[in-house]
N, C-alpha and C positions, 0 to 999 in steps of 0.2 A: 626516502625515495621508494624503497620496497612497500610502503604500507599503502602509499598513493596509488603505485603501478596494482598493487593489489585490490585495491580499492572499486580502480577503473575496470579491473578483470571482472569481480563482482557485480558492478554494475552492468557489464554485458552481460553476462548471467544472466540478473536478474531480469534485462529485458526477451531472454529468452535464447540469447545463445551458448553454447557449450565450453565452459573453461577448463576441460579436467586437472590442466595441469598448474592450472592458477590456485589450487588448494582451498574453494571457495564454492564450496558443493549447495545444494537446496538445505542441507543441516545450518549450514551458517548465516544462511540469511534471514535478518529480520529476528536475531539475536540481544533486543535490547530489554530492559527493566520494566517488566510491568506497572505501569502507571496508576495512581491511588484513582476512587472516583474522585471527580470534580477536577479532575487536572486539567489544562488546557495546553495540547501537545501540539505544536506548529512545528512545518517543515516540509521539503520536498517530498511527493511521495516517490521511490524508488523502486518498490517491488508493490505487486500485487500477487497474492496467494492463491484465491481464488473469485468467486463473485460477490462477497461480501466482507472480505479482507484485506486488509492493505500496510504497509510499512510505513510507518512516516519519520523518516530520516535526520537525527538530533548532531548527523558529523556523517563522516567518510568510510567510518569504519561501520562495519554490519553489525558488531555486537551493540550499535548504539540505537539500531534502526528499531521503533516501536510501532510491532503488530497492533492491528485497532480490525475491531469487527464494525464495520459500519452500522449503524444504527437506523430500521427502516430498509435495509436493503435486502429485502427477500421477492421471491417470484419467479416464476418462471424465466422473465425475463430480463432479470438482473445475472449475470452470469459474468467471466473474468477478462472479456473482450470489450465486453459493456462497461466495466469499472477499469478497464485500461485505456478505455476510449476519452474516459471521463478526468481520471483522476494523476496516469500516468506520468510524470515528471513535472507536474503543476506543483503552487503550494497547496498548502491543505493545514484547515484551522481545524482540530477537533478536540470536542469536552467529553472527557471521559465521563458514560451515564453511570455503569459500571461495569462491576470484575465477576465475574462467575467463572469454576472449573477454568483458572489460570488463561480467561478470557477476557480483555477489555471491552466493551460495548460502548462505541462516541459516536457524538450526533456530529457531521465532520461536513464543511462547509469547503467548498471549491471555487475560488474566484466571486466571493463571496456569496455562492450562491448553493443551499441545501444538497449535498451528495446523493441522498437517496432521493431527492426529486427529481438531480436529472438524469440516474439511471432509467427513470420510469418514459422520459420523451422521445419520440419516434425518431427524430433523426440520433441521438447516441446510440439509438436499435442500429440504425442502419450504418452509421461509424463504426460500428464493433465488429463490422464483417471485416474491415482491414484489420485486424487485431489479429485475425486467426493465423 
């Protein structure tokens, strides 16, 4: 029961509210095993890091949650409102391109449809202002 209710803590965390006393700080999130290339990593996304990073969630617990650099998501206009708009507690299909500097790079697909294509479309621009 403790690792659930802890679990749940985290997950508000991770959508951006404060748990201090839930033991489940920004260090712990999105603690999972760096994936080989060519892997193909499915799952909830739970956290978003910033506007080209994201968690994609293999269980409940955060040491399982594997960071992925979107692949394709760079610009001005790709930022973490925009990829929270997008990608935020969807599933999420992604192939690891590769691993650089203990970095995964996936080309990562949302309701089947390219992640980095649709940070680029004007209305996920104008969804991202609810994000902030």
């Amino acid at each position: 029961m403790f690792r659930l209710r802890r679990a749940i803590s985290c997950l508000a965390a991770a959508g951006g509210l404060a748990f201090a006393s839930a033991g489940c700080g920004q260090a712990s999130v999105c603690q999972g095993p760096l994936p080989e290339p060519g892997a193909t990593i499915k799952g909830p996304v739970l956290h978003v890091v910033d506007g080209e990073t994201l968690c994609v969630a293999q269980g409940f617990d955060p040491s399982t949650w594997v960071p992925l650099q979107v692949a394709g998501a760079h610009g001005p206009a790709v930022t973490k409102p925009a990829l929270m708009a997008v990608a935020f507690g969807k599933d999420a299909v992604c192939k690891v391109e590769s691993v650089t500097d203990g970095r995964a790079v996936a080309a990562c697909t949302v309701e089947e449809r390219p992640l980095a294509a649709l940070l680029q479309q004007p209305d996920v621009l104008r969804a991202a202002g609810d994000w902030r």
